[in-house]
VOVO-595950 format. One record per residue (C-alpha): residue in three letters; x, y, z. Coordinates in steps of 0.25 Angstrom, whole numbers, padded with zeros to 4 digits, always signed. Layout:
BEGIN
alaXYZ;...
end
This chain:
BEGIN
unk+0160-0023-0055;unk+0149-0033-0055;unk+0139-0028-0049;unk+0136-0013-0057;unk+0133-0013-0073;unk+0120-0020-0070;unk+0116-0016-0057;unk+0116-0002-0063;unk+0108-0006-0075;unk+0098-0011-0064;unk+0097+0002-0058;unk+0097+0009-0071;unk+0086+0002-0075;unk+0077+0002-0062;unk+0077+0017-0062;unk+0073+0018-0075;unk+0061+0008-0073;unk+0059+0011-0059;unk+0059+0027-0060;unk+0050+0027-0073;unk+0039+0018-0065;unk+0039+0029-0052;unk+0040+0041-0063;unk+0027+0036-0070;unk+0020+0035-0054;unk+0023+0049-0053;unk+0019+0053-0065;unk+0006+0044-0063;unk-0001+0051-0052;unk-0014+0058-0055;unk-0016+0072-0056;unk-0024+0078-0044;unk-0029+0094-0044;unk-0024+0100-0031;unk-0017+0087-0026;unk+0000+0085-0024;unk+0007+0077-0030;unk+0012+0070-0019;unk-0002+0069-0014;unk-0008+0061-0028;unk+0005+0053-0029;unk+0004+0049-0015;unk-0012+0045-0017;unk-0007+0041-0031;unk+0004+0031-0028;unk-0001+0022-0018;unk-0014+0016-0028;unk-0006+0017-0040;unk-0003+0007-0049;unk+0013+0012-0047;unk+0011+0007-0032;unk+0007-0006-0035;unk+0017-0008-0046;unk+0029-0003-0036;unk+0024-0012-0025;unk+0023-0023-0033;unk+0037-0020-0040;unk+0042-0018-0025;unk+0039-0030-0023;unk+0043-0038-0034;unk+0056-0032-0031;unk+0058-0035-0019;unk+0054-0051-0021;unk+0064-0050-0032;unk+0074-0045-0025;unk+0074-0056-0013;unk+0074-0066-0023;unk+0086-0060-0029;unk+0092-0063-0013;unk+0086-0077-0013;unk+0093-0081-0027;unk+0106-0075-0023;unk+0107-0086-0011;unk+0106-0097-0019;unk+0115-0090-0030;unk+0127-0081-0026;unk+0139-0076-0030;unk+0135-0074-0045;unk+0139-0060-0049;unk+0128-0060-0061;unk+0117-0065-0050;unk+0122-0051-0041;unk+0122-0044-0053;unk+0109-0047-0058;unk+0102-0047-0044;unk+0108-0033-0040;unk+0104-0027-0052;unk+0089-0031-0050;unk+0093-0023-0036;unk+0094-0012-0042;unk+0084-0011-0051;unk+0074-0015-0040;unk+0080-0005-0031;unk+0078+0007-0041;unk+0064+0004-0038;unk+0064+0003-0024;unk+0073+0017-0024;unk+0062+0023-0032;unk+0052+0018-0025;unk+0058+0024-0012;unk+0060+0039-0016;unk+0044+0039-0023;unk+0039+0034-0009;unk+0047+0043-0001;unk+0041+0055-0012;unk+0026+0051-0010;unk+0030+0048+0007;unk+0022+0059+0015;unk+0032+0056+0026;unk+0044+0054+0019;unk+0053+0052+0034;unk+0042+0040+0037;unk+0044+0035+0024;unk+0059+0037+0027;unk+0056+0028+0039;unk+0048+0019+0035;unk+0051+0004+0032;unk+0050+0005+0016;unk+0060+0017+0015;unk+0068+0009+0024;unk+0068-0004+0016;unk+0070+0004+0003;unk+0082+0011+0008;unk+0088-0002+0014;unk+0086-0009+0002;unk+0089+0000-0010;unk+0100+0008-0005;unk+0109-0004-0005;unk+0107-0007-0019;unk+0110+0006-0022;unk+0123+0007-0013;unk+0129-0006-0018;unk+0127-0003-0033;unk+0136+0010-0031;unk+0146+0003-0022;unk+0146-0009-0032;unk+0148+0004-0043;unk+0160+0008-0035;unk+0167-0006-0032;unk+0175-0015-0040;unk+0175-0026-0029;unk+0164-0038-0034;unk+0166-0041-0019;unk+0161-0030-0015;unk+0149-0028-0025;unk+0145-0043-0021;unk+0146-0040-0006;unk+0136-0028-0009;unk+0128-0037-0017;unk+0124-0047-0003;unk+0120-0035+0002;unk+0110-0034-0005;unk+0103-0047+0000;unk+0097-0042+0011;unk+0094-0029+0005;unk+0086-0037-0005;unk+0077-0046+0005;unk+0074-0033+0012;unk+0067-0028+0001;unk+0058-0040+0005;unk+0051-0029+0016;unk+0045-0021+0002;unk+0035-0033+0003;unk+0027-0029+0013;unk+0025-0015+0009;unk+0020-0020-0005;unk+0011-0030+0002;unk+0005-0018+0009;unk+0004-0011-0004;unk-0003-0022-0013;unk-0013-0024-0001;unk-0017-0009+0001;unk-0020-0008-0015;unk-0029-0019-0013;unk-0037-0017-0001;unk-0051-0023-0006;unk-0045-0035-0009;unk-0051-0043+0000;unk-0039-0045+0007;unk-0041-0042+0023;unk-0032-0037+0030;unk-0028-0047+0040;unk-0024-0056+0028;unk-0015-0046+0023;unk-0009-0044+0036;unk-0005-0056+0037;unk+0000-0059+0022;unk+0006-0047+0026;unk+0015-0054+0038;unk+0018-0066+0029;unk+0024-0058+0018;unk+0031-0050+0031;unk+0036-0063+0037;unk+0039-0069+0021;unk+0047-0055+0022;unk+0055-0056+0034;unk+0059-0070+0031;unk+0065-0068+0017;unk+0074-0056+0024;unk+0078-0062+0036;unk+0082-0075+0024;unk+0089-0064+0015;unk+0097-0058+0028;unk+0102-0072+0031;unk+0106-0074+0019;unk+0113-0062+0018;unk+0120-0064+0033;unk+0124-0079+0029;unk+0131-0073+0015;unk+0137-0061+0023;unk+0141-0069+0036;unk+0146-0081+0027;unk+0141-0089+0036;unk+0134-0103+0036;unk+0120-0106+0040;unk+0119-0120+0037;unk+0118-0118+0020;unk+0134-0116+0017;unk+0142-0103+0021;unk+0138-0090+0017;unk+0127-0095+0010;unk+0113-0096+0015;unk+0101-0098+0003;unk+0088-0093+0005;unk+0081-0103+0008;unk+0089-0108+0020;unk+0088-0093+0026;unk+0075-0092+0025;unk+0070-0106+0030;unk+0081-0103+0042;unk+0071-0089+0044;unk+0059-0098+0044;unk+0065-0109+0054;unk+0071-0096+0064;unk+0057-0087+0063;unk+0048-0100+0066;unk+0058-0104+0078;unk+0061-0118+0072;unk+0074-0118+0072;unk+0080-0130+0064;unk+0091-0126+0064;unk+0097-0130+0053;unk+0100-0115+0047;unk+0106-0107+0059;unk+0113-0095+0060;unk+0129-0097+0065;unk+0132-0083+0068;unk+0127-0075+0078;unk+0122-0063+0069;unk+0114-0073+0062;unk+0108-0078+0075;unk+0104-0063+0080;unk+0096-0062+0066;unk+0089-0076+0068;unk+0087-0068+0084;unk+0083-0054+0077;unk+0074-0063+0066;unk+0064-0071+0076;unk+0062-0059+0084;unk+0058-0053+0071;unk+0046-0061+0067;unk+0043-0064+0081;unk+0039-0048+0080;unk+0034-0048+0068;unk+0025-0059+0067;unk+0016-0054+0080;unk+0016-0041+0074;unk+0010-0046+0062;unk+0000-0057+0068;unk-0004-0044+0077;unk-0009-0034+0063;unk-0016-0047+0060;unk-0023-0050+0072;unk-0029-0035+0072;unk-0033-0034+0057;unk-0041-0047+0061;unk-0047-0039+0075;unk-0052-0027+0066;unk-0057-0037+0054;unk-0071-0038+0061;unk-0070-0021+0063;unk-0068-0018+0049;unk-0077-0030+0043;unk-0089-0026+0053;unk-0101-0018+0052;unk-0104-0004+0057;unk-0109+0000+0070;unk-0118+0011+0069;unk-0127+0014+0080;unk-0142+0017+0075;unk-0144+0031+0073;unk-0130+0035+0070;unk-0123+0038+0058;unk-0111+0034+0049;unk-0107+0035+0037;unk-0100+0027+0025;unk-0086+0029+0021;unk-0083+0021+0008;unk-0069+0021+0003;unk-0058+0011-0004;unk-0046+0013+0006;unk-0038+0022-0003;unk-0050+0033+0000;unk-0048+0033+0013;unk-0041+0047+0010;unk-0051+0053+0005;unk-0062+0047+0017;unk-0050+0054+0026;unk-0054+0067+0020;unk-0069+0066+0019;unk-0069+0062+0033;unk-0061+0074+0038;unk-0071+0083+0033;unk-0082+0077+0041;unk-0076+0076+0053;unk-0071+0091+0051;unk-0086+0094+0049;unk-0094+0086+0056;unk-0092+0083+0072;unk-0084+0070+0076;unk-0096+0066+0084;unk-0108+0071+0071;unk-0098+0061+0063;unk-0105+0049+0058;unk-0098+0034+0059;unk-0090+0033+0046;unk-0089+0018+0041;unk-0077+0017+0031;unk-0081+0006+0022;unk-0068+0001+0016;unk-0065-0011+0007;unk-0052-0014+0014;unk-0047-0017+0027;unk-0044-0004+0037;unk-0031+0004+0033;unk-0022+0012+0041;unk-0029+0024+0033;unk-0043+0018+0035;unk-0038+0018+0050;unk-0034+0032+0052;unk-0046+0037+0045;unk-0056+0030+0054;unk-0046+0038+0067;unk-0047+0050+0061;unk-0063+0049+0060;unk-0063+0045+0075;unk-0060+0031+0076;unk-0069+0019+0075;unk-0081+0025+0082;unk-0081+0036+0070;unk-0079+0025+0059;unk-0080+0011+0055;unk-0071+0005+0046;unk-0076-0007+0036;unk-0071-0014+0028;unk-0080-0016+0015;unk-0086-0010+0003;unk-0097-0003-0002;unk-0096-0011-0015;unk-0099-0026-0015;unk-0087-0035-0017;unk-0094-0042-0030;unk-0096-0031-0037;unk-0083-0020-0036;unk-0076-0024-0048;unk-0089-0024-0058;unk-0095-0013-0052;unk-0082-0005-0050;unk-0078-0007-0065;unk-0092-0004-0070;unk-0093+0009-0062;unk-0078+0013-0066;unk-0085+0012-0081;unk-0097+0020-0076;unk-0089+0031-0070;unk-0086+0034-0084;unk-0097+0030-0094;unk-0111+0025-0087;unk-0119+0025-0075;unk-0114+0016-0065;unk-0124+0004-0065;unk-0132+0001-0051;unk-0125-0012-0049;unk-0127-0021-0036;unk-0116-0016-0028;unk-0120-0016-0013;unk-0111-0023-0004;unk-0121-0025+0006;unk-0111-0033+0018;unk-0102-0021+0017;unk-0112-0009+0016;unk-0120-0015+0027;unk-0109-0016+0037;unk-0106-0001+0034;unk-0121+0002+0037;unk-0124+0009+0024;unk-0141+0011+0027;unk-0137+0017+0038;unk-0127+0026+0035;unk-0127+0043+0033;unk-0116+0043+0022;unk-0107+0034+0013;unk-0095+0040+0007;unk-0086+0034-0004;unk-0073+0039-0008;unk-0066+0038-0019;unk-0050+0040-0018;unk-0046+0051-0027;unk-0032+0048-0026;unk-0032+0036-0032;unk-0027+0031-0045;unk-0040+0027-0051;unk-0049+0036-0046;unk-0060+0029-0056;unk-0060+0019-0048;unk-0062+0024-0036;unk-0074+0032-0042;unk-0078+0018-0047;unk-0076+0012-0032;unk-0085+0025-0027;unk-0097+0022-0036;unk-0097+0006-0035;unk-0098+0009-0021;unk-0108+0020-0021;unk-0117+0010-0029;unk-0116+0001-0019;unk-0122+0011-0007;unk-0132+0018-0016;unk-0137+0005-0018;unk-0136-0001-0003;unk-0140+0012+0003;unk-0148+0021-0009;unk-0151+0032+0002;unk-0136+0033+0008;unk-0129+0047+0008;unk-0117+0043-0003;unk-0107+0053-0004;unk-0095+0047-0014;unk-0080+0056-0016;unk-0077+0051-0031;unk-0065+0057-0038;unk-0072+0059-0055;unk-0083+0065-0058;unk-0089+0054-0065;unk-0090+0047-0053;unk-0099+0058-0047;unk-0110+0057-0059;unk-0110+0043-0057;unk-0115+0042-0042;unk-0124+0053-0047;unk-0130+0042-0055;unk-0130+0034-0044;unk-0138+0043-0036;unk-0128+0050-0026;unk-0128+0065-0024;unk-0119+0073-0031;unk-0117+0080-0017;unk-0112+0067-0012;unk-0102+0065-0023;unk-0087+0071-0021;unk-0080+0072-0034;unk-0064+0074-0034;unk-0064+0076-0048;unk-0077+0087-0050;unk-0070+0095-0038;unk-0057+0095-0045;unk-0066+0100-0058;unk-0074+0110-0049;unk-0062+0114-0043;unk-0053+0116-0055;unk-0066+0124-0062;unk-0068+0134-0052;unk-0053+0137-0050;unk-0055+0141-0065;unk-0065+0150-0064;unk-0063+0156-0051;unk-0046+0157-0051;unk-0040+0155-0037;unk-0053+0147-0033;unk-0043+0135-0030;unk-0034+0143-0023;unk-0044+0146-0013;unk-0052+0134-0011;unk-0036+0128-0008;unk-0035+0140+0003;unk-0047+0136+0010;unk-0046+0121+0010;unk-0032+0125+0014;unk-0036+0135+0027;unk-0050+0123+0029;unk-0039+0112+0033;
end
């Protein structure tokens, strides 16, 4: 058999490797007082660095996986080249198996996830591998073990789709970056089209080989080169001619193909054409009518959770039409969360979304870094942090309230204590007299905008509640128990 001893070395090896690194994730999460598991992995996971890592991974995978395709049409029919590139299969696919089952565990919908386009390409191109490695286990027919092997081929530049959702993934861990949305759109629909192309060139490849047919470069053999510059030649309408398809099947491809990116390029020239409409929305100034009243909502876009909740006490309190104008000021574009936050206040005559920051661009990495240092040993100092262009637009002298929120589910909540303070800096300094209200998540943070002159009834602090909490459940046994029952019977 040529095809099992290392294979299943491979696989050996990636479960040990791949299921050690997923282990310490779990065992990684933070520990949270009255919060699930499932709920702290779930705000856990996504900012980790064991996201970044498995995205990155993902892709590197992926990549090397299509070059393993490319290689084999310019080298085929060596047995040690089919044994050494179907045993990085299986160790790459331990890793995407893995993967799989932990995000079907942290899915809150686990039928959508089901549905969705990642389970489908993770089924699709891991459970192949899987099959063939215990049919090759079973057979004594090399024949056989190398007819599974091409296969593979088109498995392999399928995995090409991952790229996308780790494209997404790297932009949304960095969404100050500077980096606007239109030019991520449409770096985004040249990696899409880069995509397409290199897995229609794979399945070319893969019908010339299967079909032993001829295309022009020799029968039954169709490098990768030629595939892909026939894919450019059909998809721009040239049509040299030079590289065709004999048979029918391949014609209806070519047909199926066209019709394919004539769809897909419209739709994507169309996301681009309305992030560019609500540029001017987002990157505009508020529009307050003179005697009415709003108020500042200050976040990164991982707190718009918490805003979420702030938000639904007022409106629970406070009649929709008493309800000030609420100006999220944001430092990155507007995100489906960011959408939904703005219907659920009542749309964009209730609220404005910017796009900006209260901190001033040439001073977050100094002042951030001094203040994470401050939290724990000294006074913050009063450093000259106003960002005038962005605090103006929100109308600061003129607003009832500023809000900042730190995301208490994140993996560093220092530093988001660290972001909260550079930025109530920078209004205390724009605006002395403006009502600040901040949501930190240690208690340090709290003495420090006491220091800074906000009032200690303006200050929410996750961890003194957790101590206070934890205190009078001590002293008064079953005070827990009843606070839970009527925050149970409130909602």
């Amino acid at each position: 058999m040529v095809l099992t001893k290392e294979p299943c070395i491979g696989l050996g090896i990636g479960f040990f490797v791949h299921g050690l690194f997923f282990a310490r994730m779990f065992a990684a999460v933070p520990k949270e007082p009255g919060v699930r598991y499932m709920d702290r992995l779930r705000h856990y996971y996504p900012v980790s660095n064991y996201s970044a890592v498995s995205e990155i991974c993902n892709a590197i995978y992926s990549l090397f996986s299509c070059v393993l395709v490319i290689a084999d049409t310019y080298k085929t029919g060596s047995d040690k080249f089919l044994t050494i590139s179907f045993t990085l299969d299986t160790f790459f696919c331990t890793f995407w198996f893995l993967n799989f089952f932990v995000g079907f565990y942290m899915a809150s919908s686990k039928m959508r996830y089901l549905l969705s386009l990642q389970a489908f390409v993770d089924v699709v191109t891991v459970g192949p591998t899987f099959i063939i490695l215990i049919l090759d286990a079973t057979s004594d027919s090399s024949e056989n073990q190398v007819r599974d092997y091409e296969v593979l081929k088109i498995v392999r530049v399928l995995r090409l789709l991952r790229l996308s959702r780790t494209f997404d993934f790297l932009t949304s861990r960095h969404p100050q970056s500077g980096t606007s949305a239109v030019n991520i759109q449409f770096m985004k629909m040249i990696l899409n089209l880069i995509v397409a192309l290199m897995v229609l060139s794979g399945f070319f490849n893969f019908l010339v080989a299967q079909q032993d047919i001829d295309w022009g470069e020799g029968q039954g053999h169709l490098p990768f080169h030629t595939s892909m510059y026939f894919c450019v030649v059909a998809f721009t309408t040239v049509g040299f001619g030079d590289v065709t398809p004999p048979d029918a099947l391949g014609r209806l491809i070519v047909i199926a193909m066209i019709i394919t990116f004539v769809c897909l390029i419209p739709v994507q020239t169309a996301r681009i054409a309305y992030l560019i409409s609500i540029k001017p929305r987002y990157n505009g100034h508020v529009s307050i009518d003179k005697g009415s009243r709003h108020l500042i909502l200050s976040c990164d876009d991982c707190g718009i959770p918490s805003a979420v909740v702030l938000l639904k006490e007022m409106t629970r309190h406070l009649d929709r039409a008493l309800m000030p104008h609420v100006v999220l000021l944001i430092p990155c574009e507007a995100s489906e969360a960011a959408k939904a936050l703005i219907l659920m206040i009542g749309g964009e005559s209730a609220a404005t979304y910017l796009r900006g920051d209260a901190r001033s661009a040439q001073h977050r990495a100094a002042a951030h870094t001094r203040l994470l240092t401050a939290i724990r040993y000294r006074p913050p100092p009063l450093l000259p942090l106003r960002s005038a262009k962005d605090l103006a637009r929100a109308r600061l002298e003129r607003a009832t309230a500023v809000f900042i929120i730190s995301d208490r589910f994140a993996a560093d909540t220092t530093a988001q204590d660290g972001t909260a303070l550079v930025r109530a800096v920078a209004v205390k300094q724009a605006a002395p007299d403006v009502r600040l209200f901040c949501l930190v998540c240690h208690a340090a943070a709290r003495e420090q905008l006491a220091r800074l002159g906000v009032a200690p009834a303006g200050v929410v602090c996750q961890g003194r509640i957790v101590q206070a909490l934890a205190a009078h459940a001590c002293t008064s046994p079953g005070f827990s128990t009843l606070l839970t029952n009527m925050i149970t019977n409130s909602e």
